[in-house]
C-alpha positions as CSV (number, residue, x, y, z in Angstrom):
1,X,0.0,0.0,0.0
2,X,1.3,3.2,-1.1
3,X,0.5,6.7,0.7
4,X,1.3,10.2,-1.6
5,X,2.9,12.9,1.0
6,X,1.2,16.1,0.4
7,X,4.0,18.9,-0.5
8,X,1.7,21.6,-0.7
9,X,2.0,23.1,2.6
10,X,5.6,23.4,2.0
11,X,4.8,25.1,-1.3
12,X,3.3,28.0,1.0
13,X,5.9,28.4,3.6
14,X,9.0,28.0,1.0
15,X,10.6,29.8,-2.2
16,X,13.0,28.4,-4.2
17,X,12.7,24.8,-3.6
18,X,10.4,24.0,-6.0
19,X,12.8,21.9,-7.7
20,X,13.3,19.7,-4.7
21,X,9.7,19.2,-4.2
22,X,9.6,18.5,-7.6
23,X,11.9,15.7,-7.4
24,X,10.4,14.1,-4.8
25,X,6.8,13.7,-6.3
26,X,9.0,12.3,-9.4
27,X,10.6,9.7,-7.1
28,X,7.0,8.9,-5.3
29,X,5.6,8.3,-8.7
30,X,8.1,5.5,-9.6
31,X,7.4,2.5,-10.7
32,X,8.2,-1.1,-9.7
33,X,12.1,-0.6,-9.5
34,X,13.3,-1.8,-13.4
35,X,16.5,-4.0,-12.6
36,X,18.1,-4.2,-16.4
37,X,20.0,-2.9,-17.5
38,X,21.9,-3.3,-14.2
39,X,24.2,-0.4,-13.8
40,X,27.3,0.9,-11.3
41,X,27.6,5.0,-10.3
42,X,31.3,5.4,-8.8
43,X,32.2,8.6,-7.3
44,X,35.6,9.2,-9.1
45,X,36.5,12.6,-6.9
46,X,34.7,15.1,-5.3
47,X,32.9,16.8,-8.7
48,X,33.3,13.5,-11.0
49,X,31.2,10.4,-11.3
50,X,30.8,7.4,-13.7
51,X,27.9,5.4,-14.7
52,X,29.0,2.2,-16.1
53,X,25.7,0.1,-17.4
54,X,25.9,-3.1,-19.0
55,X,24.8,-3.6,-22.1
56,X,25.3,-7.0,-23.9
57,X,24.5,-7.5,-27.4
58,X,23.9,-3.5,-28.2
59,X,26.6,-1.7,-30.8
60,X,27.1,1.9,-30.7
61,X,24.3,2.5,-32.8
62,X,21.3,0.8,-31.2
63,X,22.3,3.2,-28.2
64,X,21.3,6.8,-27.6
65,X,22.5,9.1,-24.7
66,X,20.9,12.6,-24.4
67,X,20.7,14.7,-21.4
68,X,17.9,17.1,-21.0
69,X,18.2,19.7,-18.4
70,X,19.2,17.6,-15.4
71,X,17.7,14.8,-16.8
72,X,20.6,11.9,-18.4
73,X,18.3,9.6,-20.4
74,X,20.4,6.5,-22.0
75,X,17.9,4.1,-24.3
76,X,18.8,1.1,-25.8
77,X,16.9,-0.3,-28.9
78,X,17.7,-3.1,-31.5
79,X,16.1,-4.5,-34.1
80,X,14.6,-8.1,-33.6
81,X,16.5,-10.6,-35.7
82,X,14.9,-13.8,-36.3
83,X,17.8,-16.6,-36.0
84,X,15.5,-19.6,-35.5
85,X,13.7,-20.4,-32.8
86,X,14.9,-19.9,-29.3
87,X,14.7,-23.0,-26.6
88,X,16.0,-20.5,-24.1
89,X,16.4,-16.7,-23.9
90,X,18.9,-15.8,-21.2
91,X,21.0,-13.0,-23.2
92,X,18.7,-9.6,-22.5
93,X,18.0,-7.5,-25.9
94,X,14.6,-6.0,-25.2
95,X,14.5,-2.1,-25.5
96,X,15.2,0.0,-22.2
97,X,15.1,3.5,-21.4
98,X,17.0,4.8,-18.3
99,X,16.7,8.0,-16.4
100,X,19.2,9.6,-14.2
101,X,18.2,12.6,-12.5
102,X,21.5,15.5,-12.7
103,X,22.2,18.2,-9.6
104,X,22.5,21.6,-11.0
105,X,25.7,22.0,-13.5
106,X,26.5,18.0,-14.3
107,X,27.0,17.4,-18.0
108,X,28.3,14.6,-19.3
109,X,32.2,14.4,-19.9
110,X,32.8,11.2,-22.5
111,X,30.6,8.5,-23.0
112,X,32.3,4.9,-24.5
113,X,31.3,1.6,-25.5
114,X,33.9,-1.2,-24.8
115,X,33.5,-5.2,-23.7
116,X,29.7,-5.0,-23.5
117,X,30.1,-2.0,-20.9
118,X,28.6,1.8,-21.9
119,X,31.2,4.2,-19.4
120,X,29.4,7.4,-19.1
121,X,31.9,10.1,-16.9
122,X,29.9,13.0,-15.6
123,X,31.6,16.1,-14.1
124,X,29.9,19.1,-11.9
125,X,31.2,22.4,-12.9
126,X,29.9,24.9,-10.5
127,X,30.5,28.6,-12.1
128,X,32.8,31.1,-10.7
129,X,29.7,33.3,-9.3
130,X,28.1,30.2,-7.5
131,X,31.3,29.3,-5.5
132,X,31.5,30.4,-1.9
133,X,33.4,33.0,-1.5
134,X,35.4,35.2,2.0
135,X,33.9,38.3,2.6
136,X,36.9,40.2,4.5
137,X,35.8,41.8,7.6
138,X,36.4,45.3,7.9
139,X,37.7,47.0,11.6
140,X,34.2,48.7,12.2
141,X,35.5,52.7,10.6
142,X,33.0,53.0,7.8
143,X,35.3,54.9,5.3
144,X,33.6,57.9,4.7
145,X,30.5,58.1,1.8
146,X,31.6,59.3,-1.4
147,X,30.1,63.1,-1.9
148,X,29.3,64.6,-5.9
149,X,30.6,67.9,-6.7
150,X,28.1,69.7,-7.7
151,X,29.4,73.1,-6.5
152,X,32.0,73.3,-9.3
153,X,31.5,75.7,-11.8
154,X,32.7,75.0,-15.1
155,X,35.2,77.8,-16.8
């Protein structure tokens, strides 16, 4: 049995976190949890991460990576070949479309295709004007307000 929180008093008493709230109606509204492809995420340093999924049986081409806003979406697609008939099905092939929700300024880095294994490496690039930053503390003199000259007569 599944219960839906209600964010909407939240909505009231908060700005700015709309995205948050956002995100977790997204993760309510999930689905039985889709095991394949199965998939790794490694922390490679403190703004760098890699997904590595595996993929069996899917070339370059039957793959497509986009990445939407903070959305990565990898889907995997290949065209049914008929080889005879099958007495038992173990390899996976059917079609799957993956969702990876991004924090603010991740984009993807490289993405490869070796030994059955997509790599996708994701780095976070925070700008300049978002880092923290020292504010120097001044000795408490305020330095005295700038004045115009308006007395000045022009020869």
């Amino acid at each position: 049995m599944r219960t839906e929180l209600d964010f909407a008093p939240l909505y009231r008493s908060s700005i700015g976190f709309d995205r948050v709230f956002n995100l977790l109606n997204n993760a309510q509204r999930l689905q039985a949890v889709d095991l394949w492809p199965p998939y790794d995420i490694v922390k490679l340093g403190d703004d760098e991460y890699a997904i590595t999924m595996a993929v069996a049986g899917f070339s370059q081409s039957d793959l497509d990576v986009t990445q939407e806003r903070n959305v990565l979406i990898i889907k995997g697609s290949k065209a049914e070949k008929k080889e005879g008939e099958y007495l038992h099905r173990g390899i996976g092939g059917q079609s799957f479309e993956r969702r990876f929700e991004l924090a603010d300024h991740v984009h993807v880095e490289t993405a490869s295709l070796s030994d059955g294994l997509l790599r996708i490496v994701l780095k976070q690039e925070v700008p300049e004007a978002m880092k923290p930053r020292r504010i120097e503390i001044g000795n408490g003199t305020a330095a005295p307000p700038l004045q115009i000259e308006s007395d000045k007569q022009v020869a």
